[in-house]
C-alpha positions as CSV (number, residue, x, y, z in Angstrom):
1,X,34.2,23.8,-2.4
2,X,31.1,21.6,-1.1
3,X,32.2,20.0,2.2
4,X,31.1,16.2,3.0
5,X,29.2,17.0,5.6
6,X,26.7,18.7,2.8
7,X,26.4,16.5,0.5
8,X,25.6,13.8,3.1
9,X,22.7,16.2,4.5
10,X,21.6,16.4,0.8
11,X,21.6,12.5,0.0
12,X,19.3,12.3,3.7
13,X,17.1,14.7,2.1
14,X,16.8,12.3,-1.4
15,X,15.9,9.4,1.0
16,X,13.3,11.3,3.0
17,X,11.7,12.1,-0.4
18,X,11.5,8.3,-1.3
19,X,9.2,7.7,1.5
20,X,6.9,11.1,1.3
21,X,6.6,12.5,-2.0
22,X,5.9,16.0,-0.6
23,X,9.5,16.1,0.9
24,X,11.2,16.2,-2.9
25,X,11.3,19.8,-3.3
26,X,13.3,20.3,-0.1
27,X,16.0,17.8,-1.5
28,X,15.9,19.3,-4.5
29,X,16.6,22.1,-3.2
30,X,19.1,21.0,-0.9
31,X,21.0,19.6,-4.2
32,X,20.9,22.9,-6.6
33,X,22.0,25.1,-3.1
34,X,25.1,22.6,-2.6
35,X,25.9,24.0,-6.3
36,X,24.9,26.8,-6.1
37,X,22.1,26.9,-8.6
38,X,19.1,29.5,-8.0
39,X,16.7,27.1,-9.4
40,X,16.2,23.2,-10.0
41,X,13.9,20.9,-11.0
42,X,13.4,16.6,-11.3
43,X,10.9,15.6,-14.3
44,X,10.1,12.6,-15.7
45,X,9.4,12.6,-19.4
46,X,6.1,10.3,-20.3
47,X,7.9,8.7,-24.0
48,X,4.6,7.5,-24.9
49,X,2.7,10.3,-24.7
50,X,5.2,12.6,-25.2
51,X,4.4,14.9,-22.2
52,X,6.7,15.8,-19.0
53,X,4.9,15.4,-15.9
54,X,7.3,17.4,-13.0
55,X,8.4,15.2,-10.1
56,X,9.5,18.8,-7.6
57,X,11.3,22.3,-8.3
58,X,12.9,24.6,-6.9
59,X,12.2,28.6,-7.0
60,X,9.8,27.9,-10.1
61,X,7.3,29.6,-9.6
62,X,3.8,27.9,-11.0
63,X,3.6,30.5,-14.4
64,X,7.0,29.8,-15.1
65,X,6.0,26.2,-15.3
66,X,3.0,26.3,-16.9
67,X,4.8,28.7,-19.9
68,X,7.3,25.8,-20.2
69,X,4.0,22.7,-20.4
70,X,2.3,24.9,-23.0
71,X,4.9,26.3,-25.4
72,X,8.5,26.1,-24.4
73,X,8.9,22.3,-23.9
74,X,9.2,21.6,-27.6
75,X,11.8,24.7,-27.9
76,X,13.9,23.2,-24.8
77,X,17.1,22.4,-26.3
78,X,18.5,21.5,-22.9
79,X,16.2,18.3,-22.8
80,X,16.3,17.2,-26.5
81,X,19.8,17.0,-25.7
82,X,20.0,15.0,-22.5
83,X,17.8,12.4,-22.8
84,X,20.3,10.8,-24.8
85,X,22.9,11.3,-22.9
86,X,24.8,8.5,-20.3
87,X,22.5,7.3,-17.5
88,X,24.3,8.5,-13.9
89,X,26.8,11.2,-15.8
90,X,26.7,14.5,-14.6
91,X,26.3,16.7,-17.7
92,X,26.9,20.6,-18.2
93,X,24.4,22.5,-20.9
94,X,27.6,23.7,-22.9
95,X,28.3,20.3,-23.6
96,X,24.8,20.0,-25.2
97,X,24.4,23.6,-26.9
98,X,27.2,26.0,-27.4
99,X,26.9,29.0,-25.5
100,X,26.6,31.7,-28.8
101,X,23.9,29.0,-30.4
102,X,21.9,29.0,-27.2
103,X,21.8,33.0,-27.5
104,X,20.0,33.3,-30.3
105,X,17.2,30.3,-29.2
106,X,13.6,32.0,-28.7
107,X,13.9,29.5,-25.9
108,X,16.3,31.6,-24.0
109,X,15.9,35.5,-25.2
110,X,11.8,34.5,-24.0
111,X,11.9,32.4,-21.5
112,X,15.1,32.1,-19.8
113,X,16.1,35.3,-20.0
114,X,13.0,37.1,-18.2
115,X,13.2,34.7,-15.7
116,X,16.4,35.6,-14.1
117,X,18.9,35.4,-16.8
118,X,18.9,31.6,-16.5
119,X,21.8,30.4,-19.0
120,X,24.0,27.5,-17.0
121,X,22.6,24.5,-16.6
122,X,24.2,21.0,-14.5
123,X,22.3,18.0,-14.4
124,X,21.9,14.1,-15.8
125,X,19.5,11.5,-16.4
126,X,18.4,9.5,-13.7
127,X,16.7,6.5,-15.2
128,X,15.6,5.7,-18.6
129,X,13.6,3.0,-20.2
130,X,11.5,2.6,-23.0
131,X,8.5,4.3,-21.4
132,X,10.1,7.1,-19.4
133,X,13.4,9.0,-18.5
134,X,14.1,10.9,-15.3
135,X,16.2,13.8,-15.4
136,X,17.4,16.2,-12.9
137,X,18.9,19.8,-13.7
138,X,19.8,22.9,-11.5
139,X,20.0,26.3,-13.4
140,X,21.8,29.6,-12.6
141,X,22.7,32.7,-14.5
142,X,24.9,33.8,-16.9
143,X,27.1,35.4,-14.5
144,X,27.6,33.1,-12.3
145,X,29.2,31.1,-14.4
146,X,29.9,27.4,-16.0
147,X,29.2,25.2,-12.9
148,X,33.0,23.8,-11.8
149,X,34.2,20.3,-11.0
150,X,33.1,20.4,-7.5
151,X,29.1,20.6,-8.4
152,X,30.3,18.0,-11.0
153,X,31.2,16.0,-8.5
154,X,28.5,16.0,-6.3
155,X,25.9,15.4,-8.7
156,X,27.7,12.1,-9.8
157,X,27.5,11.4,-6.3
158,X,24.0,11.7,-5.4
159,X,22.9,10.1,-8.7
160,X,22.6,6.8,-7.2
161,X,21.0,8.0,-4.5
162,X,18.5,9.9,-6.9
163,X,17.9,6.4,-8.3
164,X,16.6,4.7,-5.7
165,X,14.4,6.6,-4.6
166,X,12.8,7.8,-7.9
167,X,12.7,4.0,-8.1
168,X,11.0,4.1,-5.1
169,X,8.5,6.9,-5.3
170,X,7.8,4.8,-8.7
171,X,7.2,1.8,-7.5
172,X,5.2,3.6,-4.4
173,X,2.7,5.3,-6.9
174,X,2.0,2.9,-9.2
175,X,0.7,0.2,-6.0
176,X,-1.4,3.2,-4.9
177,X,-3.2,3.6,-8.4
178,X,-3.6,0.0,-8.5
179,X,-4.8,0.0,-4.7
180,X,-7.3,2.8,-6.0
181,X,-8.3,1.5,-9.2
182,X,-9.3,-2.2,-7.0
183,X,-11.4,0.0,-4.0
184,X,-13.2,1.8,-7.1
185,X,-14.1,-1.3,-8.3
186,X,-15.3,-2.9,-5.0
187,X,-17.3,0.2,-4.3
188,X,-19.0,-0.8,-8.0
189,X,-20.1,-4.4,-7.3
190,X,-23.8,-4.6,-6.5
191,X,-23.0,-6.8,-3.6
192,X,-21.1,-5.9,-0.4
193,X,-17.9,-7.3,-0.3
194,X,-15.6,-7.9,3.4
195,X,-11.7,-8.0,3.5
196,X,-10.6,-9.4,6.6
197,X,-7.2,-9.2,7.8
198,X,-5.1,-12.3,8.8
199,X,-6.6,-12.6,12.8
200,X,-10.3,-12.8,10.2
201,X,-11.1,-9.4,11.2
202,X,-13.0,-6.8,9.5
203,X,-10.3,-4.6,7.5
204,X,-12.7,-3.0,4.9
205,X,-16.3,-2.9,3.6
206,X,-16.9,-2.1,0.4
207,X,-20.6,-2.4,-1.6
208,X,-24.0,-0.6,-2.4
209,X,-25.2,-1.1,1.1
210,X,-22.3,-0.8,4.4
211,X,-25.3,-2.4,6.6
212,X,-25.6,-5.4,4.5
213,X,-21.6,-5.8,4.8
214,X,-21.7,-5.7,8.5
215,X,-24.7,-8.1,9.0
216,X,-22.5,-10.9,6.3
217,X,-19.6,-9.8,7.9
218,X,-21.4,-10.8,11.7
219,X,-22.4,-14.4,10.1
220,X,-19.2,-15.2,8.8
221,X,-17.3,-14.3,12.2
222,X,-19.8,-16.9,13.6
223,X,-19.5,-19.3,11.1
224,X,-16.0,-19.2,12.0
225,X,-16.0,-19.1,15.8
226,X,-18.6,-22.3,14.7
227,X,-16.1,-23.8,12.8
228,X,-12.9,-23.3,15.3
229,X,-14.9,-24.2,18.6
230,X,-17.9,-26.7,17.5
231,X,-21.3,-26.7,19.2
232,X,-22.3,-28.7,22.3
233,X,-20.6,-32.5,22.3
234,X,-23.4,-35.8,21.2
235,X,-21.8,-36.7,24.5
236,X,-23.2,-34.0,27.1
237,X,-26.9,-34.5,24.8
238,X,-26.9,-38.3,25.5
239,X,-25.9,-37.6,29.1
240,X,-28.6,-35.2,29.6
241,X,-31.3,-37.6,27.8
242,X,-30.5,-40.0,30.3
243,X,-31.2,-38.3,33.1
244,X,-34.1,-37.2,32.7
245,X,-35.3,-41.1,31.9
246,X,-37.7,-42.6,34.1
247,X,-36.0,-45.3,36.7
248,X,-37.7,-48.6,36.6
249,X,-36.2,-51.1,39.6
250,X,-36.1,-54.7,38.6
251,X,-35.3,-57.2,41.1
252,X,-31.7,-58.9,40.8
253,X,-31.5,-61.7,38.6
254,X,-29.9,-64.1,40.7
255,X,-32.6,-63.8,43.6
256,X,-35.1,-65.0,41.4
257,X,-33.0,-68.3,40.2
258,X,-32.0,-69.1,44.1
259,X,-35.7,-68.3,45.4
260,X,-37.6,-71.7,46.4
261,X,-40.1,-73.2,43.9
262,X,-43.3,-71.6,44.5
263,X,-42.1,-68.6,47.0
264,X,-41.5,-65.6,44.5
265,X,-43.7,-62.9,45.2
266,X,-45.1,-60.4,42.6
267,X,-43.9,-57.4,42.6
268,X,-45.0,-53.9,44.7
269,X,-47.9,-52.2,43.6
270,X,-44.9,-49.5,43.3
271,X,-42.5,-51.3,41.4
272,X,-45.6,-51.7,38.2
273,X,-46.3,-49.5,35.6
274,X,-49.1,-48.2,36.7
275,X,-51.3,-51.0,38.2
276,X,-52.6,-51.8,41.5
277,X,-53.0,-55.4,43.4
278,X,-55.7,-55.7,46.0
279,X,-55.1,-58.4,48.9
280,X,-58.0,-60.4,47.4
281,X,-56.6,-60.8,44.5
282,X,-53.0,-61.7,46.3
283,X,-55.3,-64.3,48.4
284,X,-57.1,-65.8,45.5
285,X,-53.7,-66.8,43.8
């Protein structure tokens, strides 16, 4: 019997590996130990290119996998079988292969036999569309049984679980090859190209020459302090031209129209531009 408290450690387990894809052979192996399976493994099946490409295992050891890539995929009856089976249903191997046909398979008496007597298998398709399917499966030996309705039951109950976050471990690796292939190509221009982040600073530079980037990237910060701030106002310009003009003193206006006929006097010597009136000259006028 697998308690609650179990299976909720193993669905924590499936959400930790949505987030870091190193943590998915822990949950898988939290999910074939809450069954009791001695091995497991999550593999998503490339329809295209008719090639498997495995997603984490558990106590697979790497030549174990790498007899299954290079001979024993194509023999695997267990996963001919279940990719057409329902999405989310749990699914035990006798309901794909009876146990007396799976016996005389080169499949089993050379590959899961040697390998721990491996014969059981539990498991179910995670996702499937037209270019992939995701399947999960835990595995344990001929002795130990058909798995009973109590691992059914908790592989039913994780599947949506499973679904999310292969959904999300999808979704995560496909924006980092498209994050990868657009740095590759930024690092090919023949230019250097800036990203700034939304306060216009410098995230990234990317180009033949990083000194180049920094220099454009310096210009356009003070472009834009330029642009946000202005330069000096025509204001302060014209108010420092004038100051610095000469004073010239001119006597009121009204003086001169009330001043007696015949009683204005030239002005200073001072108050010319630059000419000088001697008192004969004052005299002879």
């Amino acid at each position: 019997m697998v308690g609650a408290a179990s299976v909720g450690t193993v669905i924590d387990r499936i959400h930790d590996a949505a987030l870091d894809e190193a943590q998915w052979p822990d949950a898988i192996a939290a999910i074939a130990e809450s069954c009791r399976a001695v091995t497991g493994i999550l593999y998503e099946f490339d329809v295209a290119r008719w090639e498997s490409q495995i997603v984490g295992t558990y106590r697979m050891s790497p030549e174990f996998m790498a007899d299954y890539r290079n001979h024993y995929a194509a023999l695997d009856p267990w996963s001919r079988r279940s990719m057409v089976a329902e999405v989310g249903r749990a699914t035990c191997t006798p309901e794909l292969i009876a146990d007396a046909d799976l016996r005389r398979t080169e499949f089993y008496q050379d590959y899961l036999r040697p390998h721990g007597d491996l014969f059981y298998g539990l498991g179910g398709v995670i996702e499937r569309t037209s270019h992939r399917i995701a399947i999960l499966g835990v595995q344990r030996s001929h002795r130990a049984g058909v798995f009973d309705v109590d691992c059914i039951a908790v592989i039913e109950r994780i599947m949506p679980h499973l679904r999310h976050s292969y959904r999300v471990r999808h979704a995560m690796r496909k924006a980092d090859q498209q994050c990868a292939t657009l740095r590759e190509t930024l690092h090919a221009l023949p230019n250097p190209v800036l990203i700034l982040d939304r306060d216009a600073r410098i995230d990234r530079n990317y180009g033949s020459n990083a000194m180049w980037g920094w220099i454009a990237g310096a210009v356009v910060l003070v472009l834009m302090l330029v642009f946000l701030f202005g330069g000096p106002s025509d204001n302060a310009n014209t108010a420092s031209n004038q100051s610095n003009a000469p004073v010239v003193n001119t006597p009121p206006a009204n003086n001169i129209a009330n001043a007696p006929r015949g009683t204005v006097n030239p002005p200073a010597a001072s108050e010319t531009t630059g000419q000088s009136s001697s008192p004969s000259q004052g005299q002879k006028q």
